[in-house]
ROLUM-325844 format. One record per residue (C-alpha): z negated, y, x negated; residue number from 1. Coordinates in nm, 3 decimals. Example, Ala and Ser with C-alpha at 12.3 -4.5 7.8 and 13.67 -1.06 7.14 Angstrom:
BEGIN
<atom pz="-0.780" py="-0.450" px="-1.230" nuti="1"/>
<atom pz="-0.714" py="-0.106" px="-1.367" nuti="2"/>
***
This chain:
BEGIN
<atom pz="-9.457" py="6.098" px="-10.698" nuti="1"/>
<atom pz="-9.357" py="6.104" px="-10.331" nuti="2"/>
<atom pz="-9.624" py="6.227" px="-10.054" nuti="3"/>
<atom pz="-9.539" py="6.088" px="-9.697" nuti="4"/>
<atom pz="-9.753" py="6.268" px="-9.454" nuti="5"/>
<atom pz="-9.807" py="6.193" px="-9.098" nuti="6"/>
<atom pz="-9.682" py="6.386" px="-8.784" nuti="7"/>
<atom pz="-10.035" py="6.464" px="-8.733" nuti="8"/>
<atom pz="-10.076" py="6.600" px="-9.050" nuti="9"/>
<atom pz="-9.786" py="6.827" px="-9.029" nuti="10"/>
<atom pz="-9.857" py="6.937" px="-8.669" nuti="11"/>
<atom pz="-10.184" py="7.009" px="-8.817" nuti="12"/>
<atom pz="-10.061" py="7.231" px="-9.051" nuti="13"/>
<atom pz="-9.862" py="7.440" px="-8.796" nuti="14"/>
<atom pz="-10.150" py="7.464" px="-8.616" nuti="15"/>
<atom pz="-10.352" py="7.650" px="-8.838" nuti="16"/>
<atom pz="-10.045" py="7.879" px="-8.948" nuti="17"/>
<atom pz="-10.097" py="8.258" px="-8.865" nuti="18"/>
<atom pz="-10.465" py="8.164" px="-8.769" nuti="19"/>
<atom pz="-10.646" py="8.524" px="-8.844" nuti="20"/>
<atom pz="-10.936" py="8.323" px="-8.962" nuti="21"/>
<atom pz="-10.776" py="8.189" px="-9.245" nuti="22"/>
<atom pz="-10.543" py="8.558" px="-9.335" nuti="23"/>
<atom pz="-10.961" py="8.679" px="-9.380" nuti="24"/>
<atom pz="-11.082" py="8.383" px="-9.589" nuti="25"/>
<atom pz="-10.758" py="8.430" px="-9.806" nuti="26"/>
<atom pz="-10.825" py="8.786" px="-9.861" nuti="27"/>
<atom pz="-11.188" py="8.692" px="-9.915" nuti="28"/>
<atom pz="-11.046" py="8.502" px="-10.266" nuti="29"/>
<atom pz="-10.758" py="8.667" px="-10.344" nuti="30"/>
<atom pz="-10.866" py="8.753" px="-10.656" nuti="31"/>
<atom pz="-11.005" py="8.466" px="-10.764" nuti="32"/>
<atom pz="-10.831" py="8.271" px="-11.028" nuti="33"/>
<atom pz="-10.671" py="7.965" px="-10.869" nuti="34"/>
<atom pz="-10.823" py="7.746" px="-11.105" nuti="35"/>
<atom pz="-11.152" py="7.819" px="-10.962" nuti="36"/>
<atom pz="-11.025" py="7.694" px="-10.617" nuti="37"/>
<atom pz="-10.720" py="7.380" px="-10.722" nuti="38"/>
<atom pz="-10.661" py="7.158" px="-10.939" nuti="39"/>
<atom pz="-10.334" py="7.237" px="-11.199" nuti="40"/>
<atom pz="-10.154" py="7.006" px="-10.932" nuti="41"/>
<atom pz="-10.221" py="7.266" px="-10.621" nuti="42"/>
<atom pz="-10.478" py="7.031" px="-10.476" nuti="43"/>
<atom pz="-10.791" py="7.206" px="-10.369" nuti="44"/>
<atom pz="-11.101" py="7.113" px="-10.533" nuti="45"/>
<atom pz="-11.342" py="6.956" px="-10.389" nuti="46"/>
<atom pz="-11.636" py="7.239" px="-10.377" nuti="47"/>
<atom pz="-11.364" py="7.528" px="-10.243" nuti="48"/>
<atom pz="-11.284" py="7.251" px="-9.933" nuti="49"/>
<atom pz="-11.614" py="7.199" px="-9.809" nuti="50"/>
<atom pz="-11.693" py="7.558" px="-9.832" nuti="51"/>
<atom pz="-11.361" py="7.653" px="-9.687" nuti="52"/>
<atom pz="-11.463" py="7.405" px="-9.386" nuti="53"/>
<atom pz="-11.778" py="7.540" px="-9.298" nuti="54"/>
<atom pz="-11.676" py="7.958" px="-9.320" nuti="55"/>
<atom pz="-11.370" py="7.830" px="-9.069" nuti="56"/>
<atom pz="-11.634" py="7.632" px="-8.838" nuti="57"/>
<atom pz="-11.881" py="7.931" px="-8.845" nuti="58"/>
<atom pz="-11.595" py="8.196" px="-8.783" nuti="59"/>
<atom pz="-11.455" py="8.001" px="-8.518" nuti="60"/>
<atom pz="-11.820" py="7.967" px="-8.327" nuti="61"/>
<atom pz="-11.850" py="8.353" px="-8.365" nuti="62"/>
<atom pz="-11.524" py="8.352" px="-8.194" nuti="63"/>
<atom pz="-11.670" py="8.134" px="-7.928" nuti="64"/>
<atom pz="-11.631" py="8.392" px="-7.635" nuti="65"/>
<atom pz="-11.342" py="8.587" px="-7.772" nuti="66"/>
<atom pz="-11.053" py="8.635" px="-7.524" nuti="67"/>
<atom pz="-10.812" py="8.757" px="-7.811" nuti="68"/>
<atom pz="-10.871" py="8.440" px="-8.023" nuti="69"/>
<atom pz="-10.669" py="8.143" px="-8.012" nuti="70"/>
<atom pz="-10.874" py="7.828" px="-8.174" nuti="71"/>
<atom pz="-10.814" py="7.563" px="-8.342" nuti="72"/>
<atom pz="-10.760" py="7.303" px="-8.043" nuti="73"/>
<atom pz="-11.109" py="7.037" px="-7.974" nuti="74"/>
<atom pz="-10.987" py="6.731" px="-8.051" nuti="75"/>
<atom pz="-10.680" py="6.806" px="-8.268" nuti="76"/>
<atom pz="-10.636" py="6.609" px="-8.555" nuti="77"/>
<atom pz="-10.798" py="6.811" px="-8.884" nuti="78"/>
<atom pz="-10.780" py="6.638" px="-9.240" nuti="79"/>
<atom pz="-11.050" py="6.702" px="-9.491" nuti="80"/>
<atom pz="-10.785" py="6.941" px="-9.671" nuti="81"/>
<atom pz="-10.628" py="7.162" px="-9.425" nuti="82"/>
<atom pz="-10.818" py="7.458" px="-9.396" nuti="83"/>
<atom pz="-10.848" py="7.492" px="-9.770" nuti="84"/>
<atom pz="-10.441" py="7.449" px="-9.778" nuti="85"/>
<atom pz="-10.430" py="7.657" px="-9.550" nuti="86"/>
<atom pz="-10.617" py="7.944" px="-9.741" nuti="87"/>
<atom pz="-10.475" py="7.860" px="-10.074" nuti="88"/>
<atom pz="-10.100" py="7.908" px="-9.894" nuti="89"/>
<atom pz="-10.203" py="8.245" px="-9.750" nuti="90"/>
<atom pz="-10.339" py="8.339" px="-10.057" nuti="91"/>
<atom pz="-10.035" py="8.241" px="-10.260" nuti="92"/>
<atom pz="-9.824" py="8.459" px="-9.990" nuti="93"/>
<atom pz="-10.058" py="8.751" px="-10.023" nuti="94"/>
<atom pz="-10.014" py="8.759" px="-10.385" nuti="95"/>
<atom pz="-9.627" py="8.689" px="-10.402" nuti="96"/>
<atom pz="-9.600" py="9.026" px="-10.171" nuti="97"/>
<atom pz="-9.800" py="9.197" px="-10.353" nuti="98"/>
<atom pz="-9.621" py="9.037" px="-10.730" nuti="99"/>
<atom pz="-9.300" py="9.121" px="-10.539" nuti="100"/>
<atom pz="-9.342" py="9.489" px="-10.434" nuti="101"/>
<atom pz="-9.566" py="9.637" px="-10.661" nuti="102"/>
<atom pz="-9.544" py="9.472" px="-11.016" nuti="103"/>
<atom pz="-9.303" py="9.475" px="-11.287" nuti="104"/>
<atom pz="-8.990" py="9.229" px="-11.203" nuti="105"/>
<atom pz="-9.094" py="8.874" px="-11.263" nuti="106"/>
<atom pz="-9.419" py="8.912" px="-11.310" nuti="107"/>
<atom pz="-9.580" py="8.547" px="-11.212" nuti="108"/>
<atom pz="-9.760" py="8.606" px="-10.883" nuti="109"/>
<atom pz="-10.085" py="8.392" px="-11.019" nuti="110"/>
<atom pz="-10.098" py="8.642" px="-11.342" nuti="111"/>
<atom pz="-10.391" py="8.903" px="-11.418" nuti="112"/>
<atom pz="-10.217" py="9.184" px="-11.387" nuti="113"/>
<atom pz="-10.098" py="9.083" px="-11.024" nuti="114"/>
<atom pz="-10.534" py="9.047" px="-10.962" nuti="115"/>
<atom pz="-10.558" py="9.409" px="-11.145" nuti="116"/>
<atom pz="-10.337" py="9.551" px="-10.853" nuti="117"/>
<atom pz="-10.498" py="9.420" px="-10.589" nuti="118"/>
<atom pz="-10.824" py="9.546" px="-10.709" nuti="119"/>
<atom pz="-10.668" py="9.880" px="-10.730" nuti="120"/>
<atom pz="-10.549" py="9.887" px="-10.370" nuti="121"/>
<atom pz="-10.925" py="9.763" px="-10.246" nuti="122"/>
<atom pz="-11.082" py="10.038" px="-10.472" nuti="123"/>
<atom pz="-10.794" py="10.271" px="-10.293" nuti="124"/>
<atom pz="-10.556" py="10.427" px="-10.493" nuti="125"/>
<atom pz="-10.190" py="10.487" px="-10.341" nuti="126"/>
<atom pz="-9.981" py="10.214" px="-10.332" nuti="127"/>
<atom pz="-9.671" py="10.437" px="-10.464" nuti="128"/>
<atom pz="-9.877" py="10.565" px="-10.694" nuti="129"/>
<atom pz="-9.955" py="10.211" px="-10.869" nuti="130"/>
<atom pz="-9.609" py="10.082" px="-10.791" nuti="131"/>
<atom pz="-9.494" py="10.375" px="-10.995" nuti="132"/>
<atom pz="-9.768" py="10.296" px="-11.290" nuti="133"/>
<atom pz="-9.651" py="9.938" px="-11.352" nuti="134"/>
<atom pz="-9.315" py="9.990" px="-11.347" nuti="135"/>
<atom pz="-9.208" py="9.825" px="-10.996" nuti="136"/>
<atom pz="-9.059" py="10.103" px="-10.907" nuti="137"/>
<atom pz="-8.899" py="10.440" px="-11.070" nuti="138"/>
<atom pz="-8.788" py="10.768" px="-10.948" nuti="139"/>
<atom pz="-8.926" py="11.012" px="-10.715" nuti="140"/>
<atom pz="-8.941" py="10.740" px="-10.421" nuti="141"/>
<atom pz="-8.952" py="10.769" px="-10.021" nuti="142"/>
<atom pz="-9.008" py="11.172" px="-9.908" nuti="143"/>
<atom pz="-8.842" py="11.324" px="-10.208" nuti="144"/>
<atom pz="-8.505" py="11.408" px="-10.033" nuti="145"/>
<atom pz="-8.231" py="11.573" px="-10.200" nuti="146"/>
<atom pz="-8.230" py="11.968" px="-10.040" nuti="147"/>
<atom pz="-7.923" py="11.975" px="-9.822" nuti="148"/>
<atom pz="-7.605" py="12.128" px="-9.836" nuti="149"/>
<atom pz="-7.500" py="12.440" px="-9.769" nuti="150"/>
<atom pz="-7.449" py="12.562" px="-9.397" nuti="151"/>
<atom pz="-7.095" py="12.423" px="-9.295" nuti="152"/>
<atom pz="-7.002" py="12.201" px="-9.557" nuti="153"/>
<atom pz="-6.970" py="11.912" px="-9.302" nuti="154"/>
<atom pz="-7.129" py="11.532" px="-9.342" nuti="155"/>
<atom pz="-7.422" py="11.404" px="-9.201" nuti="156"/>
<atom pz="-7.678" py="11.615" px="-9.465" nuti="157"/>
<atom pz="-7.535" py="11.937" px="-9.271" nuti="158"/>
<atom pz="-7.749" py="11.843" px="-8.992" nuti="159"/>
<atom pz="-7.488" py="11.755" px="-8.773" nuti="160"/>
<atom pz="-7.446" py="11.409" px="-8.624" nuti="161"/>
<atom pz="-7.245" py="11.130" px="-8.771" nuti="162"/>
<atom pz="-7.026" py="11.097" px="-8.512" nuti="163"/>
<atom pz="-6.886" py="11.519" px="-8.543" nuti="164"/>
<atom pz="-6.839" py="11.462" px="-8.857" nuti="165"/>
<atom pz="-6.566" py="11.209" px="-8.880" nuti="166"/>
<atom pz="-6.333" py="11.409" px="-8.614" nuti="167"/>
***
């Protein structure tokens, strides 16, 4: 099946991109399994878009007389669906990052073990640490340098600049 949206619709859907509002509603339900919030088809359901609606209205007029916060323009043109699409995106982004730098290779984004993770970075354990634990990532990692060369043995290690040492 084909889905023909409207130039509202996708200007609509720009406009909420990067919107801080939603980036803290999608961390809000992060770890909540999607099937609680869409259908199998991606849809939202029903329940997650009227309570997406009203947290967005009631941040936004708590962000009334913020200077640093951009709103979502009176007037503009705002489906039923957006705000929940635009939290379930986010929150499909959030978890792909997090799939992609810190879990075992191909681990499915949407998968318990991804949900594990991000509970363990809330509860605050090093992110190295748990890359290290699942397997992302092996070896002794960033700040575990190789000791340098002895004095005089040229290349960049040496200390010297780059530039010397190809004279």
């Amino acid at each position: 099946m084909s889905v023909f949206e409207s130039r509202d619709y996708q200007a609509a859907r720009e406009r909420i991109k990067g919107n801080p509002i939603i980036s803290m509603m999608a961390a809000g339900v992060v770890t909540v399994p999607l099937a609680e919030l869409a259908h199998e088809d991606g849809t939202p359901r029903s329940g997650f878009m009227l309570q997406a609606n009203r947290t967005f209205d009631d941040a936004e007029a708590r962000n009334a007389g913020n200077p640093a916060y951009q709103p979502y323009p009176p007037g503009a043109h705002r489906h039923l669906g957006l705000i929940a699409e635009a939290v379930l995106a986010e929150r499909a982004a959030m978890r792909a990052a997090v799939a992609s730098a810190m879990a075992p290779p191909r681990t499915d984004p949407q998968s318990a073990g991804v949900t594990a993770i991000i509970e363990r970075l809330r509860a605050g354990e090093p992110p190295l640490e748990i890359a290290r634990q699942t397997g992302a990532i092996a070896g002794p990692g960033p700040g575990s340098l190789p000791p340098p060369g002895p004095a005089g043995s040229g290349g960049a290690a040496s200390g010297e600049r780059e530039e010397e040492t190809t004279r």
